[in-house]
N, C-alpha and C positions, 0 to 999 in steps of 0.2 A: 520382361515386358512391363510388369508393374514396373523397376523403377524409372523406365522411361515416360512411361504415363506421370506419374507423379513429377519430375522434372519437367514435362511438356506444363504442366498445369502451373507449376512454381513460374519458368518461365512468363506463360503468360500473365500471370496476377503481377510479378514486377513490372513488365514493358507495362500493361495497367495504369500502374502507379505512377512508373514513371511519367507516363504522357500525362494522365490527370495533375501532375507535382506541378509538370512542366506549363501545362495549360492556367496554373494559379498564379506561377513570376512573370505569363506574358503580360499581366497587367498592373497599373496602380488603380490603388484604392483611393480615393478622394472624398472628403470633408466637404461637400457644397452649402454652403447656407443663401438661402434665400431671402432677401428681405422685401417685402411688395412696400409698394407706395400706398399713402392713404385713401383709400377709394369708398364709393358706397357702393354695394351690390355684393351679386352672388360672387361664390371663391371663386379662382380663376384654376382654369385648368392650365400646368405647364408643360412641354415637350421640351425634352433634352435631349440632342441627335448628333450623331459625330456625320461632319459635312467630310465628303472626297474634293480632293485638290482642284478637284473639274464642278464643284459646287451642289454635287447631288449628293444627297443622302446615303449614307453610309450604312446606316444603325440607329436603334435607339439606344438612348442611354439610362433614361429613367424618363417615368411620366407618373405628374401630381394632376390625378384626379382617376377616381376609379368607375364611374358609369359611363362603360362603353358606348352609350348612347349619343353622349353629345362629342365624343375624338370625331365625327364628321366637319364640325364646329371649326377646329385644328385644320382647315381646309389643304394648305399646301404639303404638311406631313401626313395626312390624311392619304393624300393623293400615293406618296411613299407607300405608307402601310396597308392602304385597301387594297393595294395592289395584289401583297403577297397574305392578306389574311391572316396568318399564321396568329401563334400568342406574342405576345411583344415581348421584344426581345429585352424587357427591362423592367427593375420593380416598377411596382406601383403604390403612391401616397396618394392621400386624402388631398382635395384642394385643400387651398390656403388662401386667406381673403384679405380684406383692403387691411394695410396697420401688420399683420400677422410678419411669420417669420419660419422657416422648419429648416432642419437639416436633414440632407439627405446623404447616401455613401453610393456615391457612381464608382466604375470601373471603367479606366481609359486603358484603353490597349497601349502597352509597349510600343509597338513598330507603328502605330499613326503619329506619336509626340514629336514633333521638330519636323515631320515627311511635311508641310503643306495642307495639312488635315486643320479643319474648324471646330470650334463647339459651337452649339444654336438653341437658343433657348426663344419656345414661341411661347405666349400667353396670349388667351380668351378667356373673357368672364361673358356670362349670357347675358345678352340683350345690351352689349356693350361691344368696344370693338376688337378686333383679332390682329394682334403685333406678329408680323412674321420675320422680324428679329429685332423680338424687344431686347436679345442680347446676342453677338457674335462675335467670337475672338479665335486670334490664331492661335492652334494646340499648340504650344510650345511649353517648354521646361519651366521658364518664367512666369506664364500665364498662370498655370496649373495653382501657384499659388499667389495670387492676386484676387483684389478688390477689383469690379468689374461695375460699373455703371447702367443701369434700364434705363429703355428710352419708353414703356410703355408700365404695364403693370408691373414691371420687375422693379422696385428702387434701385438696389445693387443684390449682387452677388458676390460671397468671400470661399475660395475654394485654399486649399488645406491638403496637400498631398500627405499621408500616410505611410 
């Protein structure tokens, strides 16, 4: 009896492992750097959101700016995330303001790269206006590690697959 008990428990602590191993290779890690355009004003808050083939929201991937107060601001990811309330499903940085620059480490899932899947990056600074896609590119293997161009508060972005 004991040693089936203890084989039962071995058991489950590998399948455990295993699926946690396995839940770490489904993704890359990625090297994003941001660089904003030179502006005057408050830091800009960023949304980084993995877009579906059919153009809705997927995910978040990371968001720069940590007072929950003003993500309303973020109106159309807004709309995404208040929906389901939850914690986001992604770190969070400090904004970053006009001139500035940060790096951050996203996780893009395996199975979205090359499917038809986007990345989306929104930028708002307060009292200024709301880009809802100061950047968007198609996930692809090549993108992943590309210079990418703003058309609002973002100057470029350089991503860095890991």
């Amino acid at each position: 009896m004991q040693n089936r008990l203890k084989t039962s428990i071995v058991i489950v602590l590998i399948s455990f492992l295993m699926f946690s191993y396995s839940k770490i290779l489904d993704t890359t890690n990625v090297k994003c750097m941001i660089q904003m355009t030179d502006y005057d004003g408050f830091g800009a808050y960023i949304i980084i959101s993995l877009i579906n083939p059919e153009g809705d929201y997927e995910s978040t991937l990371f968001v720069q700016g940590k007072d929950k107060e003003w993500y309303n601001e973020l109106s159309k990811w807004w709309r995404f995330y208040g929906k389901i309330r939850n914690n986001i499903d992604a770190i969070t940085g400090e904004t970053v303001s006009g001139g500035e620059r940060t790096v951050s480490l996203i996780k893009i899932p395996n199975d979205k790269i090359d499917k038809g899947y986007s990345v989306r990056f929104e930028s708002s600074v307060e009292d200024q206006k709301y880009y809802i896609e100061d950047i968007q590119f198609d996930l692809t293997s090549e993108n992943i590690n590309n210079k990418i161009e703003g058309s609002g508060f973002i100057h470029y972005i350089r991503m860095i697959s890991n």
